[in-house]
C-alpha positions in Angstrom: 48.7 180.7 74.4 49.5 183.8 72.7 47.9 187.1 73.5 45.2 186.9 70.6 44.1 183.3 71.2 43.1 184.5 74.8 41.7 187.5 73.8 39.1 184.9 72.2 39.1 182.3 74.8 39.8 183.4 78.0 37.3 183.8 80.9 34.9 180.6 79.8 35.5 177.3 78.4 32.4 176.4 76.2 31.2 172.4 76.8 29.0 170.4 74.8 25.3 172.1 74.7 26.7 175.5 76.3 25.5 178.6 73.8 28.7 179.4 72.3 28.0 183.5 73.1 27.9 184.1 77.0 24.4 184.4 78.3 24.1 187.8 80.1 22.8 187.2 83.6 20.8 190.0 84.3 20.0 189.1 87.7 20.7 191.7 90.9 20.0 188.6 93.4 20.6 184.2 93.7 18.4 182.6 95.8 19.4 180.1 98.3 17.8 177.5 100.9 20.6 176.8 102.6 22.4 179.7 105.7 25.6 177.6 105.6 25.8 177.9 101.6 25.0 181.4 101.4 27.3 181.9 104.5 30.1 180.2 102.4 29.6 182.1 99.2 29.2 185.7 101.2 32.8 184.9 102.6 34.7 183.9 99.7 35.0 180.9 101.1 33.4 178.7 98.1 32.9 179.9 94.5 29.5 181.5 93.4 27.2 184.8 93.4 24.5 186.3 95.7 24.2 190.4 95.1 24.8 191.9 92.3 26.6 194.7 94.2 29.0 192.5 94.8 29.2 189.9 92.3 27.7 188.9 89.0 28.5 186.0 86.8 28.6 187.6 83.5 30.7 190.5 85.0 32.9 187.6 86.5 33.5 186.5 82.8 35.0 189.7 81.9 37.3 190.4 85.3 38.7 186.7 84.8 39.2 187.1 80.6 41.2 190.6 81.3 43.3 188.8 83.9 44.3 186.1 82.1 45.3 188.9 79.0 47.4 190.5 81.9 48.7 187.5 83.5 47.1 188.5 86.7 45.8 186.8 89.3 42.6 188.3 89.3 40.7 191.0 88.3 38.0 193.5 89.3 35.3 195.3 87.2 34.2 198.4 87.8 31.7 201.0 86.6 34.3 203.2 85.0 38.0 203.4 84.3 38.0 206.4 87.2 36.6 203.5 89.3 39.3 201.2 88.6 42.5 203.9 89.5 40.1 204.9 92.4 39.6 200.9 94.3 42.9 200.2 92.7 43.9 203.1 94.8 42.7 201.9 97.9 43.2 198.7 97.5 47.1 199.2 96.8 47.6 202.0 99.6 44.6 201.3 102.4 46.2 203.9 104.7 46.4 207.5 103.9 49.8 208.3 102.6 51.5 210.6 99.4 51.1 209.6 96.0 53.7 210.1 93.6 52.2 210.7 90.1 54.0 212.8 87.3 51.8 216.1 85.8 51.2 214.3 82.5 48.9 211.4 83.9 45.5 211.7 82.9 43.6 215.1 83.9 41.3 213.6 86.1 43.0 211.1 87.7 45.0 214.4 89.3 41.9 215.5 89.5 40.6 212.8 91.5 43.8 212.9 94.3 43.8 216.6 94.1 40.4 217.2 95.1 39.0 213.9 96.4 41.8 211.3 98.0 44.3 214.8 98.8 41.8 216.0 101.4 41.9 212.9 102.9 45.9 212.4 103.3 46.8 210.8 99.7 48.2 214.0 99.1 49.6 213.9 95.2 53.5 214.3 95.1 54.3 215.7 91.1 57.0 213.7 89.7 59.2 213.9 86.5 59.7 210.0 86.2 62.9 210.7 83.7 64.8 212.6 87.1 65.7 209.7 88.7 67.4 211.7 92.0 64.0 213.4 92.5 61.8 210.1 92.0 64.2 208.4 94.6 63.7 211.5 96.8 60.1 212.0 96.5 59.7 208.0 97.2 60.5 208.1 100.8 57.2 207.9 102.6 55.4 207.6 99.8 52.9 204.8 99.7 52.1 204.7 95.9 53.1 205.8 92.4 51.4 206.2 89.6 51.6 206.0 85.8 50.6 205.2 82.5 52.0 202.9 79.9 51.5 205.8 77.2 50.8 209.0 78.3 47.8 211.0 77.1 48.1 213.0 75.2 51.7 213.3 74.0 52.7 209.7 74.3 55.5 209.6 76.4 56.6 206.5 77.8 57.8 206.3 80.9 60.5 203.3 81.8 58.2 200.8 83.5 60.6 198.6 84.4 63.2 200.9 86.0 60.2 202.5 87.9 59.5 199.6 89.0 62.8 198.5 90.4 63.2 201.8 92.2 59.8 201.5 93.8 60.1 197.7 95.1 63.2 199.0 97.0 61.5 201.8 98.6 58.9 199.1 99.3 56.0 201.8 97.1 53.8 199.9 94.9 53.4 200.9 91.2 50.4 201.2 89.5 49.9 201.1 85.9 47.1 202.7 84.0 47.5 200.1 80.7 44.6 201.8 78.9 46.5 203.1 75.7 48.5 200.2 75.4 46.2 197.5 76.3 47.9 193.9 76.9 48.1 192.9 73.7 51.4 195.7 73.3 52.0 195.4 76.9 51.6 193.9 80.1 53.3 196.0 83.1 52.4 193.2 85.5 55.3 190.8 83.7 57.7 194.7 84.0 57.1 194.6 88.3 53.8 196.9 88.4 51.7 195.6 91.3 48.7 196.7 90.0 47.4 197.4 86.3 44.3 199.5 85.8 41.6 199.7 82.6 39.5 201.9 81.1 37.3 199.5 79.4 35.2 202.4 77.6 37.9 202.4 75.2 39.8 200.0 73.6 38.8 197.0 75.4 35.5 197.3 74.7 36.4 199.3 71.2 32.8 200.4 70.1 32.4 203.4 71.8 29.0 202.1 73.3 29.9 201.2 77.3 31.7 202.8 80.4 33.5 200.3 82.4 36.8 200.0 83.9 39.1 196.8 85.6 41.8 196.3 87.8 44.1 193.5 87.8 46.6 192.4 90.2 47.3 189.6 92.9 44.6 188.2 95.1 45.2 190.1 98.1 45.3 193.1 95.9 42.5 192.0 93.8 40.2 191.1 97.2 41.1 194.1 98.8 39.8 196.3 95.6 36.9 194.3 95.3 36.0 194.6 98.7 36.5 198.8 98.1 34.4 198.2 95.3 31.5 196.4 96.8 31.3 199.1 99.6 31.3 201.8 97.4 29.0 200.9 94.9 31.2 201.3 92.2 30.7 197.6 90.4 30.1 196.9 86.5 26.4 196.2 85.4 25.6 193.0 83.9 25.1 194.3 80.4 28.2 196.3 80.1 30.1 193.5 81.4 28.7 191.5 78.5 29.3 194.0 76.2 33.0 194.2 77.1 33.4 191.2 77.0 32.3 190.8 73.4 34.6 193.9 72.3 37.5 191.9 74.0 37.3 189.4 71.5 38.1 191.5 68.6 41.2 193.2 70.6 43.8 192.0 69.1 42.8 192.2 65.6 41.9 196.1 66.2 44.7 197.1 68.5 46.7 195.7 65.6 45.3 197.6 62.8 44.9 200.7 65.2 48.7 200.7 65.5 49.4 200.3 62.0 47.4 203.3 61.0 48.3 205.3 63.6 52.1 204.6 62.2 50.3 205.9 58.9 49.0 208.3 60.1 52.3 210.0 62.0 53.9 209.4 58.7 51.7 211.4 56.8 51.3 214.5 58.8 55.0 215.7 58.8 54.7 218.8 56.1 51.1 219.3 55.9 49.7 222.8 56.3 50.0 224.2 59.8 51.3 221.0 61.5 54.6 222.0 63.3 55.2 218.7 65.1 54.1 215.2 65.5 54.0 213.2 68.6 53.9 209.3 68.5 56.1 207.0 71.0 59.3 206.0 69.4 63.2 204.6 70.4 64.9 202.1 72.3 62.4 202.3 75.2 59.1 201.7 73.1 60.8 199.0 71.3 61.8 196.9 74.2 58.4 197.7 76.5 56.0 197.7 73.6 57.8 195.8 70.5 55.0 195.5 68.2 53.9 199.0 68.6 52.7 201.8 70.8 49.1 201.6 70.1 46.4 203.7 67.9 47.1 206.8 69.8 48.8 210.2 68.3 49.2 213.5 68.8 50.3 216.5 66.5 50.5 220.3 66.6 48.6 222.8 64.8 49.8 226.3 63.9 47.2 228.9 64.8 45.9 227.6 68.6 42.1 226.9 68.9 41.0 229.2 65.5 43.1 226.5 63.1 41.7 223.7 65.2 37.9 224.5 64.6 38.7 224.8 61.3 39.9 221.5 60.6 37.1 220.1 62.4 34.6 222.1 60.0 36.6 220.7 57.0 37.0 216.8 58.3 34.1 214.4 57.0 35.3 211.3 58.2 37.0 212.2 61.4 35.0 213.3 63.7 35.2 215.5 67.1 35.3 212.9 70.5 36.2 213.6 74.0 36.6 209.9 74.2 39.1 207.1 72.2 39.9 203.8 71.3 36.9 203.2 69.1 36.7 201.5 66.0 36.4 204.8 64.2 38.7 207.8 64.0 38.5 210.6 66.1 40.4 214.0 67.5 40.1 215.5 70.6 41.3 219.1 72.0 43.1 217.9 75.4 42.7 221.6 76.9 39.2 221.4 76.8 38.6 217.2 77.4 41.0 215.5 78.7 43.4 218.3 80.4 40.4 220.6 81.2 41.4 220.4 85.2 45.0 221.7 84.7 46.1 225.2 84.7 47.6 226.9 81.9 50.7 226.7 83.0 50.4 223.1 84.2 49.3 221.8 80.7 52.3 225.0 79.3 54.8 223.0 81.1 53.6 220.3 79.6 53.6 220.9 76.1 49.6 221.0 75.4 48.8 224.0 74.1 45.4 225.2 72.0 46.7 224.0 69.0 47.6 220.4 70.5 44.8 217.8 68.2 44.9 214.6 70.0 43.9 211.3 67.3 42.4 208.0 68.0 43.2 206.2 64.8 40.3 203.4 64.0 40.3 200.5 61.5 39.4 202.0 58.3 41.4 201.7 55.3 44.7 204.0 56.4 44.9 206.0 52.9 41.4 207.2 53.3 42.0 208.7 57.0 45.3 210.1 55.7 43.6 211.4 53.0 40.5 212.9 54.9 43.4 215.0 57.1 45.0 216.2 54.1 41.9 218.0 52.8 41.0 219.1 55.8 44.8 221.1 56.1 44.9 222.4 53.0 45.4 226.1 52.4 
């Protein structure tokens, strides 16, 4: 089936009598009679639930319905997207051991091995994924990389598939942070990634009213996260599960309009008042990982640093101010103080994120009105 029929279907077939909406189980614990059937369960050995910790069915809807969206084996929900790359983390490199990850990744999943997983001997490696002598170099004893489909927020995209070559010969795995994407424009899974990681607060869930995350990957990898996950306490409630779940259906119709407005969009701003440059994913490499588009995700630069910004978020009045994305509504975001907070200056300098950097989530309104609603907002 095609990508939107699962984003529909996938994760429960509906019999005679069933309610056609999942039922939320908002239970913590089953009950049981029998030691030898809960014994079974507790060990994997035969399918079904006992602590919510550690399993729930609605939640189990959601992991399997992303999974089959990825072609994965399996997947894992988690309380938060930082959840996911964190059990994916673990789950992918159980010892201690360098992980390559390039400076652009998301600001706090540096964060999160610079601070957290360093002290403890993933010590981040900084890669440019484009220099391929360096990524070979900084490979050897590594035990992980790390990347994103399309970066935030300047929408790079690295080659998946070459990365993925070079780091099955140095026997690294690669992880994927699909987020931007999502697997209706790509799944890194079918490119060689071992592991593909979600946060589910945005488009997958697509109303901007959960925080959840997933991982997908093989069973061993899957088991091995979940187990993480389990003993860490990082699993997805019941009710955000269920809410996921229900934005999942929609995913492809709003991934789809997302893309096409933020092609509007990146169309539009070229020449308007203070914009210097535009920054959407584009060229051979987009078109062959991601052929029917890059996503709803832009980026543009404003003459005039943080002053000009605030100004065009005073004069906006349908776009509105969001540290977040994905949703079904538009929003900008200032990546030095959200997303990028964590970097240096001359970390996010080398980057290209300056003050005036205006990061957009396009939604699915009507694409002349959004246009429109920026154009006011620059004039002179």
């Amino acid at each position: 089936m095609k990508p939107d029929t699962v984003a529909v279907h996938a994760g429960r077939s509906v019999r005679a009598r069933d309610p056609l909406s999942p039922p939320i189980v908002q239970a913590a614990v089953q009950v049981y009679e029998s030691l030898e059937d809960y014994d079974l369960v507790a060990a994997g050995e035969i399918p079904g639930h006992y602590y919510g910790r550690a399993s729930n069915e609605t939640t189990a809807l959601f992991e399997s319905a992303v999974a089959a969206l990825e072609g994965g084996a399996a997947g894992v929900a988690t309380s938060s997207g930082m959840a996911a790359i964190l059990v994916a983390i673990l789950g992918l490199c159980p010892e201690p051991a360098p992980v390559l990850i390039p400076l652009d990744v998301y600001g706090t999943t540096l964060g999160l091995l610079r601070q957290d997983l360093g002290p403890l001997g993933y010590t981040p490696r900084i890669v440019d994924l484009e220099d391929e002598g360096a990524l070979r170099a900084a490979l050897a004893g590594a035990g992980l990389l790390i990347c994103e489909t399309v970066t935030n927020p300047l929408c790079r995209v690295p080659d998946i598939d070459r990365l993925a070559a070079l780091t099955a010969e140095a026997g690294v795995a690669l992880l994927v942070d699909n987020t931007f994407a999502t697997p209706i424009l790509c799944r890194p899974l079918e490119h060689g990634a071992a592991a593909v990681v979600h946060s589910a607060t945005k488009y997958l869930g697509g109303h901007s009213d959960l925080v959840a995350g997933v991982v997908v990957a093989g069973e061993a990898t899957a088991a091995a996260a979940r187990a993480r996950s389990n003993r860490l306490g990082t699993t997805l409630g019941p009710f955000d599960a269920w809410l996921a779940l229900r934005g999942l259906r929609t995913l492809a119709l709003r991934i789809r309009r997302q893309n096409a407005n933020a092609d509007a969009l990146a169309a539009a701003l070229p020449g308007l008042p203070g914009v210097t440059a535009v920054y959407r994913a584009a060229g051979e490499r987009v078109q062959r990982l991601l052929p029917e588009g890059s996503g709803g995700m832009l980026a543009f630069e404003l003459d005039g640093g943080r002053q000009e910004v605030q100004r065009l978020l005073d004069r906006l009045r349908l776009v509105r101010f969001a540290a977040s994305l994905g949703g079904v509504e538009t929003t900008v975001s200032h990546p030095v103080l959200t997303s990028h907070r964590g970097l240096s200056e001359d970390e996010r300098r080398s980057l290209g994120i300056t003050e005036g950097t205006v990061r957009v989530s396009t939604g699915i309104e009507d694409p002349e009105d959004i246009a429109a609603d920026f154009a006011q907002a620059l004039a002179g």
